[in-house]
C-alpha positions in Angstrom: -14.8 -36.4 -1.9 -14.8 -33.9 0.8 -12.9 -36.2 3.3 -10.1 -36.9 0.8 -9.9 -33.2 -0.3 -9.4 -32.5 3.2 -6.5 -35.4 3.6 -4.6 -34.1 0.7 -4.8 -30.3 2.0 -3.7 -31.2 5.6 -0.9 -33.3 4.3 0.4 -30.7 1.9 0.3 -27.8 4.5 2.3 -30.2 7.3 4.6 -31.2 4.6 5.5 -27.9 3.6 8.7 -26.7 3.9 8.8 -23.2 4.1 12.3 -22.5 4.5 13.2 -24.5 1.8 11.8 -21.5 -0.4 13.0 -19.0 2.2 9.8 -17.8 4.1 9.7 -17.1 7.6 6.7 -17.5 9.9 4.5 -19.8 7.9 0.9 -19.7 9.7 -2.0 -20.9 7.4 -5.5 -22.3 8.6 -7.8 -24.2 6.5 -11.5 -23.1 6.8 -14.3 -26.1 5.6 -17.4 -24.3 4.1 -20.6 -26.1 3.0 -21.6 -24.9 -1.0 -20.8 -26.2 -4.6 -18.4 -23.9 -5.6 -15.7 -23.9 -2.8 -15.4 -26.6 -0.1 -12.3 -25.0 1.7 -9.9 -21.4 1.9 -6.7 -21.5 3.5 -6.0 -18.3 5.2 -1.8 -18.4 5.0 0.1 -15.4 6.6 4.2 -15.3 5.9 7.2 -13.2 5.8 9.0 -13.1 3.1 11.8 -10.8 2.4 11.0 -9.1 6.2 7.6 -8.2 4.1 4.4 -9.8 5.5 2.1 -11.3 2.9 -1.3 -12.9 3.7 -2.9 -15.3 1.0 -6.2 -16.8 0.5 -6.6 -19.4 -1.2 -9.8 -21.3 -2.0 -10.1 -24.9 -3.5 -12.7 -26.6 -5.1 -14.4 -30.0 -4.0 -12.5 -32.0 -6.6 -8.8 -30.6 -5.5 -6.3 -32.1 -6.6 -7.9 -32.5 -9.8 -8.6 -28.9 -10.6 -6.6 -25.7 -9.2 -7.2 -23.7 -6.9 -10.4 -21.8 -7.8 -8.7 -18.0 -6.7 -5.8 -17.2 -4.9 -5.8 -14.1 -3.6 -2.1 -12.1 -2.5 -3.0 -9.4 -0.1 -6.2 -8.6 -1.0 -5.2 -8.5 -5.2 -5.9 -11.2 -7.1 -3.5 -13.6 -8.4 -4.7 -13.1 -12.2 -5.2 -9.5 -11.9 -1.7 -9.3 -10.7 -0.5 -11.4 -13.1 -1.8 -8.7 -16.0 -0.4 -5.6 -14.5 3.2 -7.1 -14.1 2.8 -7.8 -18.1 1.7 -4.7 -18.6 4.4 -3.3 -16.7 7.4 -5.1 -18.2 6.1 -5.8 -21.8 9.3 -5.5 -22.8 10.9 -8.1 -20.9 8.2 -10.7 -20.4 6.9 -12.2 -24.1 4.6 -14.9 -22.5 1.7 -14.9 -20.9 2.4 -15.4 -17.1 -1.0 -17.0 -16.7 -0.5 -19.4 -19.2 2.9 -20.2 -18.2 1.8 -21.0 -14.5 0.9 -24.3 -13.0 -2.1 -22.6 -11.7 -3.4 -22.5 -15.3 -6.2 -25.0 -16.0 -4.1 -26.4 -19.2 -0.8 -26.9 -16.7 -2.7 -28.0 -13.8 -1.4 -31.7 -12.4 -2.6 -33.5 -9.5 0.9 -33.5 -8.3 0.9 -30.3 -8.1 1.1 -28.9 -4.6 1.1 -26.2 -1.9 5.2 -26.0 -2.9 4.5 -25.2 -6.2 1.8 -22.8 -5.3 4.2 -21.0 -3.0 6.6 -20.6 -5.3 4.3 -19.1 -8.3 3.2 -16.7 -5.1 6.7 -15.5 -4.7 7.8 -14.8 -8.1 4.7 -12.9 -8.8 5.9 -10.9 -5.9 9.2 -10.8 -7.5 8.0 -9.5 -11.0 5.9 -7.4 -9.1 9.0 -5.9 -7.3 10.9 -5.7 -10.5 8.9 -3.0 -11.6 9.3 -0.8 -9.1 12.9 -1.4 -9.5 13.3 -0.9 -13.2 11.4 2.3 -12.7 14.0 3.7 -9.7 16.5 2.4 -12.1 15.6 4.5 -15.1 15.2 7.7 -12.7 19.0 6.9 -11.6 20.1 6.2 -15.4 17.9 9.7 -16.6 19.7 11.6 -14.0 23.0 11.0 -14.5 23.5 10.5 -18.1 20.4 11.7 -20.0 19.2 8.8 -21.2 16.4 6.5 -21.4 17.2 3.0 -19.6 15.6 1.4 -22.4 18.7 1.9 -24.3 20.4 -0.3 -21.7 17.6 -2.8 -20.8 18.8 -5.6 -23.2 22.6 -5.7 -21.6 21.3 -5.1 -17.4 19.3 -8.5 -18.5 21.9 -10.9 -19.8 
């Protein structure tokens, strides 16, 4: 099991087409360590959006048949990320992003794959951005008209 784990994650990080998706400087290196829980972490450092990330992700012996056991975006984890962005924009995001991913035990395929992963990595840094964006927003909106930009949210969305 450990030899074909191995296969698939060295065929999916050479396959990988990272500007596809629009990252620069993809660098990743798959580590092999010996226990039950976790047989290998991929260390992967990118730019994305001239912003560095680094991202850790560690898989299980039985990859591809279960996801990745954590993936970590610089040094947050994905899930705990994945709460403060709904937190955050409640009012804009009904589901749950956890559910909604591939990386969720009841969406997880075996065909799923390091492209997929990447791509749930960058719109979590997108929602995560959004925030901070939405918040400069309403400071603009507050200051020059006196009013709350949750009186404009709906039409800025369509």
């Amino acid at each position: 099991m450990y030899n074909q784990c191995l296969k698939r994650l060295v065929k999916e990080y050479n396959l990988f087409d990272a500007i596809k998706i629009n990252i620069q400087n993809f660098e990743y290196k798959i580590i092999n360590i010996e226990n039950e829980i976790n047989s290998y972490i991929v260390d992967i450092n990118f730019y994305y959006n001239n912003i560095n990330y680094f991202v850790n992700i560690k898989y299980k012996n039985n990859y591809p048949f279960t996801p990745p056991s954590s993936i970590i975006l610089n040094r947050e984890n994905l899930n705990l990320i994945y709460r403060e962005i709904m937190k955050n924009n409640s009012d804009i995001i009904k589901n749950c992003m956890c559910c909604d991913s591939y990386l969720c035990i009841n969406k997880w395929s075996c065909c799923v794959n390091i492209n997929d992963i990447m791509k749930e990595i960058l719109l979590v840094i997108y929602y995560k951005n959004l925030y901070k964006k939405r918040l400069l927003l309403n400071q603009i909106i507050k200051k020059y008209t006196n009013q709350n930009m949750d009186y404009l949210h709906y039409y800025l969305l369509i």
